[in-house]
ZATOR-804374 format. One record per residue (C-alpha): residue in one letter; x, y, z. Coordinates in steps of 0.02 Angstrom, whole numbers, plus 50000, padded with zeros to 5 digits. Layout:
REM ZATOR-804374
<site resn="a" east="X" north="Y" up="Z"/>
...
END
This chain:
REM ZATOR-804374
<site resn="x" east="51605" north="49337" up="50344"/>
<site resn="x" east="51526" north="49236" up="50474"/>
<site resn="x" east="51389" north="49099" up="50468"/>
<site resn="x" east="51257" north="49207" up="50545"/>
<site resn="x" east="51283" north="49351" up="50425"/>
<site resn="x" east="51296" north="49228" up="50268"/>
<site resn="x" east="51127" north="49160" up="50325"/>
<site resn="x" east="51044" north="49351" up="50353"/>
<site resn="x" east="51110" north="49422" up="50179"/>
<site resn="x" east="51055" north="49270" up="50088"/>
<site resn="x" east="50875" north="49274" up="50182"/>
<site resn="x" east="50901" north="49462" up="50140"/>
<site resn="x" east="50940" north="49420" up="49941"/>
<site resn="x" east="50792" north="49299" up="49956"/>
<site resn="x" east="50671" north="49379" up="50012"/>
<site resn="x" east="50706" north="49531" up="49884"/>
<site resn="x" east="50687" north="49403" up="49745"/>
<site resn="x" east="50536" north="49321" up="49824"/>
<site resn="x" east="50453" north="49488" up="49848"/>
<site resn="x" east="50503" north="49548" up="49658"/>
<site resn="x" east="50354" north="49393" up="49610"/>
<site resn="x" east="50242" north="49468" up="49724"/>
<site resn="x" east="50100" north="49556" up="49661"/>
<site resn="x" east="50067" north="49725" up="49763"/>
<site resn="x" east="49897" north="49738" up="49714"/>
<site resn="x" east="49790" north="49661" up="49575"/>
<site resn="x" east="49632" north="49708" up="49481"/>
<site resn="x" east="49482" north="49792" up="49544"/>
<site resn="x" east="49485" north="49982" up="49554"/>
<site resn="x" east="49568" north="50098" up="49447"/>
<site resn="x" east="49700" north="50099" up="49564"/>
<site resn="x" east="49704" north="49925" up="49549"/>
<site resn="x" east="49702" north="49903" up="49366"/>
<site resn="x" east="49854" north="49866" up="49342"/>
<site resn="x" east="49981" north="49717" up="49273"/>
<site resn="x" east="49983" north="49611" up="49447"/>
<site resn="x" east="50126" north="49489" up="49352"/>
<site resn="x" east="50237" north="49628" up="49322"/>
<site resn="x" east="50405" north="49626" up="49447"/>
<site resn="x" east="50416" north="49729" up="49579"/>
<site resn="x" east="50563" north="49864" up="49610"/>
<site resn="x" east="50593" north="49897" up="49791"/>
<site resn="x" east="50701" north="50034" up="49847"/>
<site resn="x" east="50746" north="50105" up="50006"/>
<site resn="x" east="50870" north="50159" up="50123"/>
<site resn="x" east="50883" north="50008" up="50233"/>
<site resn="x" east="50801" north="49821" up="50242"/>
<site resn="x" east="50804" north="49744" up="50402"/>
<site resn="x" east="50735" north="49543" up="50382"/>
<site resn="x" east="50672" north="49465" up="50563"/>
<site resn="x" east="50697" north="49293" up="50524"/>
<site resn="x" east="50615" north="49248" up="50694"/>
<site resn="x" east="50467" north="49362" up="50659"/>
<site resn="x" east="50433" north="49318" up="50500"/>
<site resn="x" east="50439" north="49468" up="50438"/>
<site resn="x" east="50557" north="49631" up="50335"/>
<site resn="x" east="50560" north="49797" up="50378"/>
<site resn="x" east="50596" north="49934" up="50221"/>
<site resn="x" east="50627" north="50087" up="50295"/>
<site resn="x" east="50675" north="50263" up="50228"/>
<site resn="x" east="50620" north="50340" up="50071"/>
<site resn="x" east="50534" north="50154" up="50032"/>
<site resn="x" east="50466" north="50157" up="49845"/>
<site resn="x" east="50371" north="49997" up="49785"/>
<site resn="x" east="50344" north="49995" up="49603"/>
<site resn="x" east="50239" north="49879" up="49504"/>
<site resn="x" east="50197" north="49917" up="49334"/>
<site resn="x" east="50113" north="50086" up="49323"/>
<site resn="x" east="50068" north="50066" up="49504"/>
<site resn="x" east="50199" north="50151" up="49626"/>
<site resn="x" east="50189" north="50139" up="49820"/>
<site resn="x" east="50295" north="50288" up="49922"/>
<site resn="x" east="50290" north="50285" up="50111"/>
<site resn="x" east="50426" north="50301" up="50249"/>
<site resn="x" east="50425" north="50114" up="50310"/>
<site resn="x" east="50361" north="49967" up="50259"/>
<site resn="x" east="50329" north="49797" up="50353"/>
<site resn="x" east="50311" north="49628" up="50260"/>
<site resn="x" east="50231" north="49487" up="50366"/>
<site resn="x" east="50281" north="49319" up="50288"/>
<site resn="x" east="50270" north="49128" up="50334"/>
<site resn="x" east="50404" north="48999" up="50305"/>
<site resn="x" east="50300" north="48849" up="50306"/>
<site resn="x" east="50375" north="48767" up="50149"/>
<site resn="x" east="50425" north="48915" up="50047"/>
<site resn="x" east="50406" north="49085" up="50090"/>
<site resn="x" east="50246" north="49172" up="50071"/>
<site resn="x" east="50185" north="49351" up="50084"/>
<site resn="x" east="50031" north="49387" up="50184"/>
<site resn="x" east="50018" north="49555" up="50224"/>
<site resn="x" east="50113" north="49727" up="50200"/>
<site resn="x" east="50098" north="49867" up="50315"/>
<site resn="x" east="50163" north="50048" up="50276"/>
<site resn="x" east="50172" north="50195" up="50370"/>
<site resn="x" east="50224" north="50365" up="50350"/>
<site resn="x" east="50135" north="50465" up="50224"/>
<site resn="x" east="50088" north="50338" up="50139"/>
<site resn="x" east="50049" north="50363" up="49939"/>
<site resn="x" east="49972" north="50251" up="49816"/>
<site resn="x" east="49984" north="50304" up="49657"/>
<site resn="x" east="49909" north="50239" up="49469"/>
<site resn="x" east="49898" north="50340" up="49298"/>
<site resn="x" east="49741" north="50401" up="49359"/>
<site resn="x" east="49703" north="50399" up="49525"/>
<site resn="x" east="49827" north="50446" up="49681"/>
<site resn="x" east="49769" north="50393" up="49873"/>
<site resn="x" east="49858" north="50476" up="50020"/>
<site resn="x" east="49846" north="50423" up="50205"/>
<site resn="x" east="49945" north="50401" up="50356"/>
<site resn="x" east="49945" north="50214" up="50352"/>
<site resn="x" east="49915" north="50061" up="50237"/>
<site resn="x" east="49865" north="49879" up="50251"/>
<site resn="x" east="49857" north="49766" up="50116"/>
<site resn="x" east="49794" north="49594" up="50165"/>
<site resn="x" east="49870" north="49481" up="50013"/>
<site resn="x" east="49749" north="49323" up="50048"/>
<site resn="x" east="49596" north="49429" up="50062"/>
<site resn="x" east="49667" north="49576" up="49923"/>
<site resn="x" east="49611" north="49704" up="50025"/>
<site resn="x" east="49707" north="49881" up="50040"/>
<site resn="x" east="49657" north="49987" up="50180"/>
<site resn="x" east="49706" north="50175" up="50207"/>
<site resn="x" east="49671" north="50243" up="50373"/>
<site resn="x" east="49699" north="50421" up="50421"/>
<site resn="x" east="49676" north="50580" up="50328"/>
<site resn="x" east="49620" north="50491" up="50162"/>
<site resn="x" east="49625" north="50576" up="50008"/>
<site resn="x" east="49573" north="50480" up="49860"/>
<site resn="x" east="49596" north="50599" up="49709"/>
<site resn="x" east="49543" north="50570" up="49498"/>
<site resn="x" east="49596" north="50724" up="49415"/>
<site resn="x" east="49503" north="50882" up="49491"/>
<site resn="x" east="49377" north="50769" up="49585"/>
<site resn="x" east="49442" north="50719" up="49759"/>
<site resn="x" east="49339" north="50621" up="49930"/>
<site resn="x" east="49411" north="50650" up="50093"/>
<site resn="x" east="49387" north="50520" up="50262"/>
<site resn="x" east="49450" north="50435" up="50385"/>
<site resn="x" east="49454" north="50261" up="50301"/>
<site resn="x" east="49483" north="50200" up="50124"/>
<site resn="x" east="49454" north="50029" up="50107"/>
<site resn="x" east="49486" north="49942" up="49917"/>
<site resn="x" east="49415" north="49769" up="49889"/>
<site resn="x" east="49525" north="49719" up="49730"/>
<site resn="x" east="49413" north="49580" up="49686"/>
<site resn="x" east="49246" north="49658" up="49660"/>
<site resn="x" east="49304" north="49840" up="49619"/>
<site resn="x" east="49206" north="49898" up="49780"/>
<site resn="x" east="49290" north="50037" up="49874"/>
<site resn="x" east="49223" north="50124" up="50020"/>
<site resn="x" east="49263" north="50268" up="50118"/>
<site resn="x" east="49205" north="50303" up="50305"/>
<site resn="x" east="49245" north="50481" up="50409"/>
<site resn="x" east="49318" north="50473" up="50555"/>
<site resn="x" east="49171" north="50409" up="50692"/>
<site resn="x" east="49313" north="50428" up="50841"/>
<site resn="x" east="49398" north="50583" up="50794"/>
<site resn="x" east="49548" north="50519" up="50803"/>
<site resn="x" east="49693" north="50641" up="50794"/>
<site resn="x" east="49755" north="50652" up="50584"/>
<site resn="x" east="49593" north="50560" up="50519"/>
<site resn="x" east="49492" north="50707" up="50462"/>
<site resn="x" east="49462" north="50882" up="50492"/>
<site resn="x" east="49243" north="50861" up="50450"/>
<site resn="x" east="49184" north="50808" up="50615"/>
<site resn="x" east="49200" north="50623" up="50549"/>
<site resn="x" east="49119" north="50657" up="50372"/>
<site resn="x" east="49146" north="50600" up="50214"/>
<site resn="x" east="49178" north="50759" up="50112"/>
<site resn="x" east="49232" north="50782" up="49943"/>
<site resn="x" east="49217" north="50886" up="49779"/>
<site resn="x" east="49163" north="50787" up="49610"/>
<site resn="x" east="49208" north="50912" up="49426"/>
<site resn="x" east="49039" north="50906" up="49309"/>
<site resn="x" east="49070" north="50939" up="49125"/>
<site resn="x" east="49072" north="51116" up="49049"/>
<site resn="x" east="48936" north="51117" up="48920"/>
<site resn="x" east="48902" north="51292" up="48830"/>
<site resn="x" east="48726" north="51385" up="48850"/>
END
């Protein structure tokens, strides 16, 4: 084995371990409600780490599971610095992305979740759904800290972000109560 791939499959081994004390999201919604301490199992079909990018690419079949909290999407992108110690800053994923909790699942075509500012943002045909209640957009954007989330249409009509003319649409169950 040569230097060069002794130095990319322990950055590789590294940055596994490093990203297992990661938290993937924290508290906040219900989707956020979760055990942020807890490891995190990665799994996919190939990791490719860019040492000179600062970043690792997950790609096929990638499943990121923390706690009861379980992330599914064909590729995912983690943007790290190296100043001292490696530390996450962002993860992008892409693909049909899913984010799913006990309670609540959110599908779109892309995810961002800004670690500093613990921020997840789905973009492009959102679906946020809570048992037989579901909202529909554009936009999903999950402030972990407050609890807040928010979901736009689509004002560009961008191809895959909604099919409402850039409305917010959804459908909200009522309880059954006997006349």
């Amino acid at each position: 084995m040569s230097g060069m791939t002794r130095i990319r499959t322990f950055t590789a081994v590294a940055l596994a371990a490093l990203l297992a004390a990661q938290p993937v999201l924290g508290q906040g919604t219900s989707l956020g409600n979760h055990d942020s301490n807890a490891p995190i199992d990665f799994a996919a079909d190939r990791i490719e780490v860019q040492d000179r990018a600062d970043r690792a690419v997950f790609s096929g079949n990638v499943v990121a599971r923390q706690a009861e909290l379980t992330l599914t999407a064909a590729r995912l992108t983690v943007a790290y610095s190296d100043a001292g110690g490696i530390q996450i800053e962002r993860l992008d994923a892409s693909g049909g992305v899913t984010l799913r909790s006990p309670d609540e699942t959110a599908r779109g075509n892309f995810a961002i979740y800004d670690i500093n500012r613990r921020i997840i943002t789905l973009i492009g045909g959102v679906t946020l759904t809570r048992g037989a209640s579901n909202v529909n957009g554009g936009r999903l954007v999950i402030d972990l800290d407050s609890g807040r989330a928010v979901m736009d249409g689509s004002a560009t009509g961008a191809p895959g972000t909604t099919t409402s003319g850039g409305r917010v649409t959804g459908t909200f169950t009522v309880p059954q109560r006997g006349n």
